[in-house]
PyMOL Python script that loads the backbone (N, CA, C, O; Angstrom):
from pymol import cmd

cmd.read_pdbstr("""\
ATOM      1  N   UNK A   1      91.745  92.547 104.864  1.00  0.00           N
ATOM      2  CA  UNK A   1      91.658  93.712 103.998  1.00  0.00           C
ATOM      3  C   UNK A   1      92.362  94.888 104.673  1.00  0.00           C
ATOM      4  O   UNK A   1      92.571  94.883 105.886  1.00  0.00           O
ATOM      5  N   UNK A   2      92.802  96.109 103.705  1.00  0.00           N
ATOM      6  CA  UNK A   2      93.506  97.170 104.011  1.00  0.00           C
ATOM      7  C   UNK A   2      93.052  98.283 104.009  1.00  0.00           C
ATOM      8  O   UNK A   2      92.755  98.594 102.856  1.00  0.00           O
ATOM      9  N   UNK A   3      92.813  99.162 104.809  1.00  0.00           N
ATOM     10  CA  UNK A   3      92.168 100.561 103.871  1.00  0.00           C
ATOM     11  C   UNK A   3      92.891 101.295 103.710  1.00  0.00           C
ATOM     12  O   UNK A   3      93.886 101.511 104.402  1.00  0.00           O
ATOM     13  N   UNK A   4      92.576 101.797 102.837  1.00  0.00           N
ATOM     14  CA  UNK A   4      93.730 103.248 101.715  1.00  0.00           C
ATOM     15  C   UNK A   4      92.670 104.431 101.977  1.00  0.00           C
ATOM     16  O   UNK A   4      91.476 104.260 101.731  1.00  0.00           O
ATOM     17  N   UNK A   5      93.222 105.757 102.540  1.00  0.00           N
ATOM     18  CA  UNK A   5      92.713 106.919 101.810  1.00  0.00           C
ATOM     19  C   UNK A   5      93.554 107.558 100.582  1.00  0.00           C
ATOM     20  O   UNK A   5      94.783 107.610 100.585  1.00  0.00           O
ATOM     21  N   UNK A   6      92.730 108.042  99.526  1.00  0.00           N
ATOM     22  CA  UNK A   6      92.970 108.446  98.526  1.00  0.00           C
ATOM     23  C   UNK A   6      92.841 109.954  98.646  1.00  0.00           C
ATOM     24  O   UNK A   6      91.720 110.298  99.021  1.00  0.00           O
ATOM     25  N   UNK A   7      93.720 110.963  98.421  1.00  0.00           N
ATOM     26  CA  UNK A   7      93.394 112.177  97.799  1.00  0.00           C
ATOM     27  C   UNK A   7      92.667 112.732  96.863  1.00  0.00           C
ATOM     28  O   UNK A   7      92.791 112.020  95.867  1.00  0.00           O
ATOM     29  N   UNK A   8      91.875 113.744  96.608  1.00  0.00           N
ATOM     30  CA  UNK A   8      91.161 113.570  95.415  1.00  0.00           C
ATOM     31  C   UNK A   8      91.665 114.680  95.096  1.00  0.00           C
ATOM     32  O   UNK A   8      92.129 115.268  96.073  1.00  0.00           O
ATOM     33  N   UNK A   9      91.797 115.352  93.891  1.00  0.00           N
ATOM     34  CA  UNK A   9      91.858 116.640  93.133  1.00  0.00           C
ATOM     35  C   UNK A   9      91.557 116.812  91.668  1.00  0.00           C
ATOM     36  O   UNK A   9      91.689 115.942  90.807  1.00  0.00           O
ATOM     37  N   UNK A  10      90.995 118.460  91.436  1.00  0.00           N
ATOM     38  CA  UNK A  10      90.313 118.495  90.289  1.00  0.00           C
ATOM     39  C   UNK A  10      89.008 117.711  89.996  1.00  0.00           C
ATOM     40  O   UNK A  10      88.081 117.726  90.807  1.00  0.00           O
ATOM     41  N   UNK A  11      88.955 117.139  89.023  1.00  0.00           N
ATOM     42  CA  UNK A  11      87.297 116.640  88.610  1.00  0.00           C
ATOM     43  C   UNK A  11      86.889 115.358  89.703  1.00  0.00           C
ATOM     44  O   UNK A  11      85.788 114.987  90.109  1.00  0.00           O
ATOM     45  N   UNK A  12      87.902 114.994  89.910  1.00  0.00           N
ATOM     46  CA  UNK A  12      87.790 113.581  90.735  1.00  0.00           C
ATOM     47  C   UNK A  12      87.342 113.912  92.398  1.00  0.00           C
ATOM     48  O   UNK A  12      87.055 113.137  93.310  1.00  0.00           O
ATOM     49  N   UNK A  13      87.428 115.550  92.343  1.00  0.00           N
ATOM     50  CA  UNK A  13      86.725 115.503  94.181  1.00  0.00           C
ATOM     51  C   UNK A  13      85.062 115.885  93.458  1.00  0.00           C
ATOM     52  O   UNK A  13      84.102 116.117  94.193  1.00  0.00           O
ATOM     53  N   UNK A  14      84.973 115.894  92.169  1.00  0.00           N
ATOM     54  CA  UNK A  14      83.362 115.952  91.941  1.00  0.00           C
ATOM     55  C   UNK A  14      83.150 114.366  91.621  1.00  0.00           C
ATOM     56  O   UNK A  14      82.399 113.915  92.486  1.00  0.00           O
ATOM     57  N   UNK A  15      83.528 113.390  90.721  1.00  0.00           N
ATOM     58  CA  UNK A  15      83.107 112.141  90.984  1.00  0.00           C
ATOM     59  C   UNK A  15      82.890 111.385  91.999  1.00  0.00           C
ATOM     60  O   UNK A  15      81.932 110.612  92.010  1.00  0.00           O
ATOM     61  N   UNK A  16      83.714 111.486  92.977  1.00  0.00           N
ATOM     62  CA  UNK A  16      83.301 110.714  94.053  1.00  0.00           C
ATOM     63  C   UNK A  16      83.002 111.479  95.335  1.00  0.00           C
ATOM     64  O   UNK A  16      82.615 110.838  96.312  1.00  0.00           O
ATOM     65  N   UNK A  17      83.178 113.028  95.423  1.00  0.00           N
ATOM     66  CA  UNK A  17      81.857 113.184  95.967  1.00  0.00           C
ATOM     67  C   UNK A  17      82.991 114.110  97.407  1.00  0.00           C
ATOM     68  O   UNK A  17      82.524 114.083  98.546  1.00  0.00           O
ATOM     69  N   UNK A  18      84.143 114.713  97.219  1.00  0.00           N
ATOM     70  CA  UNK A  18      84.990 114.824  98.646  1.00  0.00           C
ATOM     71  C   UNK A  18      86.468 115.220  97.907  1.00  0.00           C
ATOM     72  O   UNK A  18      86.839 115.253  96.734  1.00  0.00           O
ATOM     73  N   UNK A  19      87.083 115.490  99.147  1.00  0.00           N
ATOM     74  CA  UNK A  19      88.509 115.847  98.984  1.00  0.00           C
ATOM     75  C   UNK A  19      89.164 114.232  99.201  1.00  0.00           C
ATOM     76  O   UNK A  19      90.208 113.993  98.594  1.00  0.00           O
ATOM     77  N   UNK A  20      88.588 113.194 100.011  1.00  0.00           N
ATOM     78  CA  UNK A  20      89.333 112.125 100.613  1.00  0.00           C
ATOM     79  C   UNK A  20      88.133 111.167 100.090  1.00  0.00           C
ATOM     80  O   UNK A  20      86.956 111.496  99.937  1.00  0.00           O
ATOM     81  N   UNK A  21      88.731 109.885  99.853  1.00  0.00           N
ATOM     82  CA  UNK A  21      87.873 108.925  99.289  1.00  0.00           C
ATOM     83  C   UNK A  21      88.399 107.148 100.271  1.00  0.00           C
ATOM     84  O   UNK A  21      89.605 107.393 100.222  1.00  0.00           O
ATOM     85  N   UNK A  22      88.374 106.506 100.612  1.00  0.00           N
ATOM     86  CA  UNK A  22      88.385 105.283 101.385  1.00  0.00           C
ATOM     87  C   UNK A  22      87.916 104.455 100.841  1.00  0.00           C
ATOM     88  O   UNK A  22      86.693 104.364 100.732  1.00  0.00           O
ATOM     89  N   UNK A  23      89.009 103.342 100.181  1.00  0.00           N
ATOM     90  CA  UNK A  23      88.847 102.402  99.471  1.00  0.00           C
ATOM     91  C   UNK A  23      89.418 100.805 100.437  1.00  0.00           C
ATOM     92  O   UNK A  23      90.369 100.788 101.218  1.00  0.00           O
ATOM     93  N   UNK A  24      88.866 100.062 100.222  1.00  0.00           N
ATOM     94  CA  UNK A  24      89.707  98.712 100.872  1.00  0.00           C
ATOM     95  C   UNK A  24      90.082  97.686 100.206  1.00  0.00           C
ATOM     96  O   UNK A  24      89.252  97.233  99.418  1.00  0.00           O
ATOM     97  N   UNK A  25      91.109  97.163 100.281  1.00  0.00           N
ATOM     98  CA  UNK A  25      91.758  96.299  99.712  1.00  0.00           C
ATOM     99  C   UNK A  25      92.439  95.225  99.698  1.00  0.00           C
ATOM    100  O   UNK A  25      93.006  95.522 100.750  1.00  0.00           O
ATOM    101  N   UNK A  26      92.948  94.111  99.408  1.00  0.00           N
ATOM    102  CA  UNK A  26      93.896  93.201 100.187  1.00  0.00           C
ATOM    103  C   UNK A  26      94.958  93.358 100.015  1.00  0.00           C
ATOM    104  O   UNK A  26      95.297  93.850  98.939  1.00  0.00           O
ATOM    105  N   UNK A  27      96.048  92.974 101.098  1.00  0.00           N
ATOM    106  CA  UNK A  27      97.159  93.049 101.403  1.00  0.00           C
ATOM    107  C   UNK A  27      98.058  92.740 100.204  1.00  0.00           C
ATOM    108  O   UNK A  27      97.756  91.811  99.454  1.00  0.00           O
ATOM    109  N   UNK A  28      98.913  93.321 100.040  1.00  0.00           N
ATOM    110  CA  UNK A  28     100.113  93.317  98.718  1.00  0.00           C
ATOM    111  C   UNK A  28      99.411  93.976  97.352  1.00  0.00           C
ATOM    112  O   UNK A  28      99.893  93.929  96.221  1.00  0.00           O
ATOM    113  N   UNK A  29      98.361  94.497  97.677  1.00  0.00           N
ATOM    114  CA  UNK A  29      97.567  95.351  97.049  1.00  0.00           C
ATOM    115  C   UNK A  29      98.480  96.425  95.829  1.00  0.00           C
ATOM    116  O   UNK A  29      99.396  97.166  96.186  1.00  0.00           O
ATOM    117  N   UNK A  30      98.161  96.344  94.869  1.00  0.00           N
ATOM    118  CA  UNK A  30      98.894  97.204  93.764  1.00  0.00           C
ATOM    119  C   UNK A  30      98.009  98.209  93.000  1.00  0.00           C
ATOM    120  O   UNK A  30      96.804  97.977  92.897  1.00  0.00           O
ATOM    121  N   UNK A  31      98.739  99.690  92.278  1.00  0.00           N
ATOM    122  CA  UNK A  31      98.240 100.521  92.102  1.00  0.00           C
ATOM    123  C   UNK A  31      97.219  99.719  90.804  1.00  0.00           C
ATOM    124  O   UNK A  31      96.018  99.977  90.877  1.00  0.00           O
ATOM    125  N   UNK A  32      97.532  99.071  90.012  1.00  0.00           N
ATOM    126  CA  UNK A  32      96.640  98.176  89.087  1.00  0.00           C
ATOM    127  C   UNK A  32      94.990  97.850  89.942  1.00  0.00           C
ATOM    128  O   UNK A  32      93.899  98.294  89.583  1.00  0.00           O
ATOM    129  N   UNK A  33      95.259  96.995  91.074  1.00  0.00           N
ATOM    130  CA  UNK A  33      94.165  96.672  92.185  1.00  0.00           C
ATOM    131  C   UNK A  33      93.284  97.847  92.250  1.00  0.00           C
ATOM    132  O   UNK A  33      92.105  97.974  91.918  1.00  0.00           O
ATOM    133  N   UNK A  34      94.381  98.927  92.906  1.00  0.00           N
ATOM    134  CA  UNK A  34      94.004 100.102  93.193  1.00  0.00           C
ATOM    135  C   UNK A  34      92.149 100.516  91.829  1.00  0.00           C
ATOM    136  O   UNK A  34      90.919 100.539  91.883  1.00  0.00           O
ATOM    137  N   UNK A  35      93.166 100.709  90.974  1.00  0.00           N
ATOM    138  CA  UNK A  35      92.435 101.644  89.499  1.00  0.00           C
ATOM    139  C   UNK A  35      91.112 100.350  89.244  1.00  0.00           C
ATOM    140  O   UNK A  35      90.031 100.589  88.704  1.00  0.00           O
ATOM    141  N   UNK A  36      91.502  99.131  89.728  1.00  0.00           N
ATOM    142  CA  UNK A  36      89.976  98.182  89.226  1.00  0.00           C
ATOM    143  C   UNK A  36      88.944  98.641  90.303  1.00  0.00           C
ATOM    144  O   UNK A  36      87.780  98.859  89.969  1.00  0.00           O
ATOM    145  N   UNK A  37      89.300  98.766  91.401  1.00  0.00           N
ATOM    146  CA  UNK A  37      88.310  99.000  92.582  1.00  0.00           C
ATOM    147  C   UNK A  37      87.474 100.706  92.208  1.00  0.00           C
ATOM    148  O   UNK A  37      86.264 100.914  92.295  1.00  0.00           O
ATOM    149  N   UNK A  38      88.493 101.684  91.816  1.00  0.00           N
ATOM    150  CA  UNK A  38      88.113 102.664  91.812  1.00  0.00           C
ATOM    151  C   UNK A  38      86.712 102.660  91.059  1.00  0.00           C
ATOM    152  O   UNK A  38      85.556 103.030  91.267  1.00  0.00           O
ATOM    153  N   UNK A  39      87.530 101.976  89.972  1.00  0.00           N
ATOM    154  CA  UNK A  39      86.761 101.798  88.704  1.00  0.00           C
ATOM    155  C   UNK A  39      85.583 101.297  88.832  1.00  0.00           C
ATOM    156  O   UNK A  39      84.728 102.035  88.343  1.00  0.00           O
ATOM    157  N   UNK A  40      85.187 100.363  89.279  1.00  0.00           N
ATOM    158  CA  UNK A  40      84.299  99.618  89.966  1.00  0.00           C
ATOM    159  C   UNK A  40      82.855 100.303  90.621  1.00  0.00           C
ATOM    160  O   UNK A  40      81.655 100.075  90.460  1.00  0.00           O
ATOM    161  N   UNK A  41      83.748 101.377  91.541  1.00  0.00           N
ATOM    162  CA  UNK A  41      83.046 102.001  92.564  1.00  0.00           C
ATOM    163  C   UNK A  41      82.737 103.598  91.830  1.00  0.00           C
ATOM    164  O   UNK A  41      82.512 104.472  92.667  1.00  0.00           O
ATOM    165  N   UNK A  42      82.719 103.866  90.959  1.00  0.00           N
ATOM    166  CA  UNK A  42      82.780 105.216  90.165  1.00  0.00           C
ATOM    167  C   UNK A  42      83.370 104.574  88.924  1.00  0.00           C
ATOM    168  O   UNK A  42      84.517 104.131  88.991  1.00  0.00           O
ATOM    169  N   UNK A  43      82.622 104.482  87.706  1.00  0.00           N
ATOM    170  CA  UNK A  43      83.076 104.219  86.542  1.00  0.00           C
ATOM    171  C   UNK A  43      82.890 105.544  85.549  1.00  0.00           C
ATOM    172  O   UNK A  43      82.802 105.537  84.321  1.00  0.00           O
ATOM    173  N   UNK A  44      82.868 106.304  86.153  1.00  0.00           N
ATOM    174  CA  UNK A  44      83.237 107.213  85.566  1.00  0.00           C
ATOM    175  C   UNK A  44      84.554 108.070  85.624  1.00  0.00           C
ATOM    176  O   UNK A  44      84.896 109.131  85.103  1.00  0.00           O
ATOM    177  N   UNK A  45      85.019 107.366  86.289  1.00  0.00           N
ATOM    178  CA  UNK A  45      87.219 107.624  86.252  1.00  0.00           C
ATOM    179  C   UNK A  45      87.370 107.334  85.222  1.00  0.00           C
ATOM    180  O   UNK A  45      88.232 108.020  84.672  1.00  0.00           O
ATOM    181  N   UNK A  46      86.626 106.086  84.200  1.00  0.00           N
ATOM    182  CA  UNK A  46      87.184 105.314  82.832  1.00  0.00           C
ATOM    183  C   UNK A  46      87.120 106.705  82.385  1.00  0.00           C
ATOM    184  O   UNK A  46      88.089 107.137  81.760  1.00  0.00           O
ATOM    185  N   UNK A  47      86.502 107.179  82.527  1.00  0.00           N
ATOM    186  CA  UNK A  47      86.593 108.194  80.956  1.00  0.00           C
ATOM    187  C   UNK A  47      87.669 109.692  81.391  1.00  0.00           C
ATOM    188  O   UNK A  47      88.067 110.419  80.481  1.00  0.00           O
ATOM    189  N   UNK A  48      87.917 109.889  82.402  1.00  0.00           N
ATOM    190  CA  UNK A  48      88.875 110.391  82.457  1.00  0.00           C
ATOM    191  C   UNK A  48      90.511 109.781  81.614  1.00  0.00           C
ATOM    192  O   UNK A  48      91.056 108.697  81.821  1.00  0.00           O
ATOM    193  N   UNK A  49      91.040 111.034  80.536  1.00  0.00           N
ATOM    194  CA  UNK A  49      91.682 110.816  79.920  1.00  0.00           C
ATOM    195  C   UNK A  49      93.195 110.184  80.259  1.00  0.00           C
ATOM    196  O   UNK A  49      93.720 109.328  79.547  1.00  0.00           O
ATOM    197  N   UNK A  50      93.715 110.656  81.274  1.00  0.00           N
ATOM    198  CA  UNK A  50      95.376 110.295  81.185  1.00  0.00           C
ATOM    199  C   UNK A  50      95.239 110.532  83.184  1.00  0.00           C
ATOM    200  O   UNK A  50      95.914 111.396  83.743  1.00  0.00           O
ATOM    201  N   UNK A  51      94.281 109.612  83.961  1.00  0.00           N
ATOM    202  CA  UNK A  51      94.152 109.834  85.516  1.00  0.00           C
ATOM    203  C   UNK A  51      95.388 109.238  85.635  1.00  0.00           C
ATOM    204  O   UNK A  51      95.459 108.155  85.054  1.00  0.00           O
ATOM    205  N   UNK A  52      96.646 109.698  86.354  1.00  0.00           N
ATOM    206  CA  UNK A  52      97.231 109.311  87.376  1.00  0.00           C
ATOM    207  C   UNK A  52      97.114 108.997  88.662  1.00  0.00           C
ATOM    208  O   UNK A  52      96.273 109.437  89.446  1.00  0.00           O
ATOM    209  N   UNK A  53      98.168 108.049  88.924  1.00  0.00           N
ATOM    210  CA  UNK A  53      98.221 107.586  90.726  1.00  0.00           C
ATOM    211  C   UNK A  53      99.342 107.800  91.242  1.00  0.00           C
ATOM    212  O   UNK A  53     100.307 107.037  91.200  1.00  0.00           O
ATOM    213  N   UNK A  54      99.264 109.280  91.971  1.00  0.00           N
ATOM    214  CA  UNK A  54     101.002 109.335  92.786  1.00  0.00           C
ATOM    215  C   UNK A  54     100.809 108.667  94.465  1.00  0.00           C
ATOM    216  O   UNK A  54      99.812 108.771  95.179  1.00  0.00           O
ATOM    217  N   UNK A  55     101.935 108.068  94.737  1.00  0.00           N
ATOM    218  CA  UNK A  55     102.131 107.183  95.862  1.00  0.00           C
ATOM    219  C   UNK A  55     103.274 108.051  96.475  1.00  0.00           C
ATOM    220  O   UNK A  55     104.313 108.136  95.821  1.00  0.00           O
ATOM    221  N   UNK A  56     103.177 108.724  97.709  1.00  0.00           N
ATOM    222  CA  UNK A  56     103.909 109.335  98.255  1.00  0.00           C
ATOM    223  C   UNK A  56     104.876 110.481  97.487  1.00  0.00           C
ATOM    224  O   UNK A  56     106.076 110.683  97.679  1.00  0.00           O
ATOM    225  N   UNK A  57     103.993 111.145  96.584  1.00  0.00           N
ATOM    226  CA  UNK A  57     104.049 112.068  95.837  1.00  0.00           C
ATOM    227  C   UNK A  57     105.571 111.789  94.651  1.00  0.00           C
ATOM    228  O   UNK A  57     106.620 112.422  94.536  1.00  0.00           O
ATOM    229  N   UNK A  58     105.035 110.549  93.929  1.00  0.00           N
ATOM    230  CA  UNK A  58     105.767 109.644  92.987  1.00  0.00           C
ATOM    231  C   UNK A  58     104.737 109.520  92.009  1.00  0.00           C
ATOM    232  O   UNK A  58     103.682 109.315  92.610  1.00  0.00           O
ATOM    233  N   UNK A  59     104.608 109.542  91.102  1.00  0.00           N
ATOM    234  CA  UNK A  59     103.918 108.872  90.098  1.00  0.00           C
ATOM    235  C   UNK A  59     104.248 107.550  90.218  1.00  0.00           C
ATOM    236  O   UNK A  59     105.392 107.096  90.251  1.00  0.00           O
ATOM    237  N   UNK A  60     102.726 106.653  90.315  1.00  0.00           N
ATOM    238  CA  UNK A  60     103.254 105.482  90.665  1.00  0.00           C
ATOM    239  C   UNK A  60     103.055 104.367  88.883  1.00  0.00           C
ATOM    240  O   UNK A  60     102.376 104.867  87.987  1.00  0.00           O
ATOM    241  N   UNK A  61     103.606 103.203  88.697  1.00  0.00           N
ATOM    242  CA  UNK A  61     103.526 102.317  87.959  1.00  0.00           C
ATOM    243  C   UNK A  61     102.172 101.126  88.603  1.00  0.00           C
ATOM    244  O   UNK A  61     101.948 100.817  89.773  1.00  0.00           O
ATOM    245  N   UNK A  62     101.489 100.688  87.388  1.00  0.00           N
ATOM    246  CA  UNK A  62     100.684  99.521  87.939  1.00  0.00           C
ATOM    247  C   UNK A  62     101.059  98.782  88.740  1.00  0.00           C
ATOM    248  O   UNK A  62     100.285  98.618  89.683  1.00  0.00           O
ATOM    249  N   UNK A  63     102.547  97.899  88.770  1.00  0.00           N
ATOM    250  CA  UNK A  63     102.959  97.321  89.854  1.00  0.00           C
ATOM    251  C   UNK A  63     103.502  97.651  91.118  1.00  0.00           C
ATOM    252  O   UNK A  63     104.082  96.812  91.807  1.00  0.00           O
ATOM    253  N   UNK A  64     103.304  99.123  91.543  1.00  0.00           N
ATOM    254  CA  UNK A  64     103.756  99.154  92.468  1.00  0.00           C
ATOM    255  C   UNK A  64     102.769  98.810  93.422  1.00  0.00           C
ATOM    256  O   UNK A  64     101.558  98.840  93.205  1.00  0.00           O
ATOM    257  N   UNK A  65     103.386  98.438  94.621  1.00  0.00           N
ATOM    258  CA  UNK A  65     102.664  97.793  95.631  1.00  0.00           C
ATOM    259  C   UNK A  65     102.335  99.000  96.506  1.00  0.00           C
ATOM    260  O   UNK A  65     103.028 100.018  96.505  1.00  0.00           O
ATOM    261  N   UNK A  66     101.237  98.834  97.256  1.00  0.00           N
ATOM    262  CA  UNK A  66     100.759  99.773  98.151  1.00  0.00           C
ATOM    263  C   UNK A  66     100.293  99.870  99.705  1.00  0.00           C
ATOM    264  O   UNK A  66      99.277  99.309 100.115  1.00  0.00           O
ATOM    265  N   UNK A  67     100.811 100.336 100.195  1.00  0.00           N
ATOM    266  CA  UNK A  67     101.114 100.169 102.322  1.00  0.00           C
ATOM    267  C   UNK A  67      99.956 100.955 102.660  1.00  0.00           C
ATOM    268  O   UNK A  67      99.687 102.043 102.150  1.00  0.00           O
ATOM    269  N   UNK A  68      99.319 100.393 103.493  1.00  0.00           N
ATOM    270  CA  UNK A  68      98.493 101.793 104.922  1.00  0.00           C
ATOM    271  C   UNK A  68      98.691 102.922 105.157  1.00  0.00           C
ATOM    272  O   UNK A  68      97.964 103.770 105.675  1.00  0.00           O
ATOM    273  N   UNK A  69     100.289 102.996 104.554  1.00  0.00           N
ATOM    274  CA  UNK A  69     100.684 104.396 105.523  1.00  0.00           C
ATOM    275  C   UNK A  69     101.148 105.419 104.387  1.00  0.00           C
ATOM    276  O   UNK A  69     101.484 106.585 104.599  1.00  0.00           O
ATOM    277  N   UNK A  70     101.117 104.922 103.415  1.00  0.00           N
ATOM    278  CA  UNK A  70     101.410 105.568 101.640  1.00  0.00           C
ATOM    279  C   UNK A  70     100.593 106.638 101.717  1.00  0.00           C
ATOM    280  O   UNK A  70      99.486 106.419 102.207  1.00  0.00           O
ATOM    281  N   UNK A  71     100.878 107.914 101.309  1.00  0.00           N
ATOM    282  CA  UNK A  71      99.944 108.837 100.790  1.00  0.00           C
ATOM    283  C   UNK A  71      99.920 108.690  99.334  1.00  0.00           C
ATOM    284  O   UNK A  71     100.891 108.752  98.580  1.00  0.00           O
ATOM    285  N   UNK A  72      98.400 108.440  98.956  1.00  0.00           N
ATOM    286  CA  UNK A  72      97.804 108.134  97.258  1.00  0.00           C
ATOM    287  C   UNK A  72      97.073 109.013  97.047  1.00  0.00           C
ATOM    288  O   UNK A  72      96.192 109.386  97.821  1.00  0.00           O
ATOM    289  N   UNK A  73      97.338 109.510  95.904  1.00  0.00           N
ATOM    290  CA  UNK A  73      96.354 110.787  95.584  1.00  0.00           C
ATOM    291  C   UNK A  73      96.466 110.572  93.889  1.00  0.00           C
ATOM    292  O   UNK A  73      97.431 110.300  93.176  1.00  0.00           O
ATOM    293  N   UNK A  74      94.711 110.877  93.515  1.00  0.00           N
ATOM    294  CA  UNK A  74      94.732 111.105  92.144  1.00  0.00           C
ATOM    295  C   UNK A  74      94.751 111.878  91.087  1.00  0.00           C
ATOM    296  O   UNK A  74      93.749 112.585  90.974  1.00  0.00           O
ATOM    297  N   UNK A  75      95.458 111.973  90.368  1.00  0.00           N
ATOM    298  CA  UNK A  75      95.901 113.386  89.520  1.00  0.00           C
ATOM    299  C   UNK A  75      95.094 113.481  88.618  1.00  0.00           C
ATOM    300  O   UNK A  75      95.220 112.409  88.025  1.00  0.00           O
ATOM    301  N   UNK A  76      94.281 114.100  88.071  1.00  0.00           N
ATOM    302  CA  UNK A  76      93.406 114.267  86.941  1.00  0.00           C
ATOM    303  C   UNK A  76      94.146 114.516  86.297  1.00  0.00           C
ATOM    304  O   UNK A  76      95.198 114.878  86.825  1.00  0.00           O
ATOM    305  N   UNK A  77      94.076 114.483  84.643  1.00  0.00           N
ATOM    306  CA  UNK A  77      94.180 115.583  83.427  1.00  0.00           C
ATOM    307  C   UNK A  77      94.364 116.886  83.947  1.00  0.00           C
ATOM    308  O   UNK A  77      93.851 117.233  85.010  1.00  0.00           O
ATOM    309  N   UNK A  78      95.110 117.666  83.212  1.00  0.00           N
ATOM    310  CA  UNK A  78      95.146 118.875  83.636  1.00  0.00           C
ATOM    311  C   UNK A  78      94.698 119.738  82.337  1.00  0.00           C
ATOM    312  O   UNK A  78      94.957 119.218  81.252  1.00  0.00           O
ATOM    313  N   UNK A  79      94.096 120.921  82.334  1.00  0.00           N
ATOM    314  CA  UNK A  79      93.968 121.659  81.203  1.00  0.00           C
ATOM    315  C   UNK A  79      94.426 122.621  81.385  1.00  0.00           C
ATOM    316  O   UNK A  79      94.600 122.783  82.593  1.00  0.00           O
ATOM    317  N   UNK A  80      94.931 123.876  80.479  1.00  0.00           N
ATOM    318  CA  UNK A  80      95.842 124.855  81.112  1.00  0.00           C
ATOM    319  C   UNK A  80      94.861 126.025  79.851  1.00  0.00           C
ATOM    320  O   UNK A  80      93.974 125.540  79.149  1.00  0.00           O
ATOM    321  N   UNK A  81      95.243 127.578  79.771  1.00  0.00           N
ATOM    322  CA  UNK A  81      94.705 128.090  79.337  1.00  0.00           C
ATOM    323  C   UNK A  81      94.741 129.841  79.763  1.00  0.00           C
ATOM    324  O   UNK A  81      93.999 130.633  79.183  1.00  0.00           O
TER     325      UNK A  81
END
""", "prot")
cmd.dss("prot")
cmd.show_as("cartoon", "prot")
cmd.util.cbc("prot")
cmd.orient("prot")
């Protein structure tokens, strides 16, 4: 297994509880992997509307694959106003 820290921002440093979140995973691990585990471990991300996953400050795709050394951070919805 791998561990990932995750960035948190907006509503998502109140779901899980922090600015940084530590998830583990197996190797060749993808942002798809990524979003089931989250999900898993806080199911209340599902209901967040349009959560992104940037990977080294990329918006990433489900298949992208994900390294140790990647910075991942999750983008909430944004509301403006």
């Amino acid at each position: 297994m791998m561990q990932f820290k995750i960035l948190l921002f907006g509503i998502t440093k109140d779901i899980f509880g922090g600015r940084t979140h530590t998830v583990q995973l197996p190797p060749k691990a993808t942002v798809s992997i990524l979003k089931d585990a989250l999900s898993k471990s806080h199911p209340e991300v599902d209901g967040l509307s349009s959560l992104m996953i940037a990977v080294n400050n990329t918006y990433a795709q489900d298949g992208t694959i994900l390294s140790e050394t990647d910075e991942i951070a999750l983008i909430p919805p944004v509301s403006g106003g």
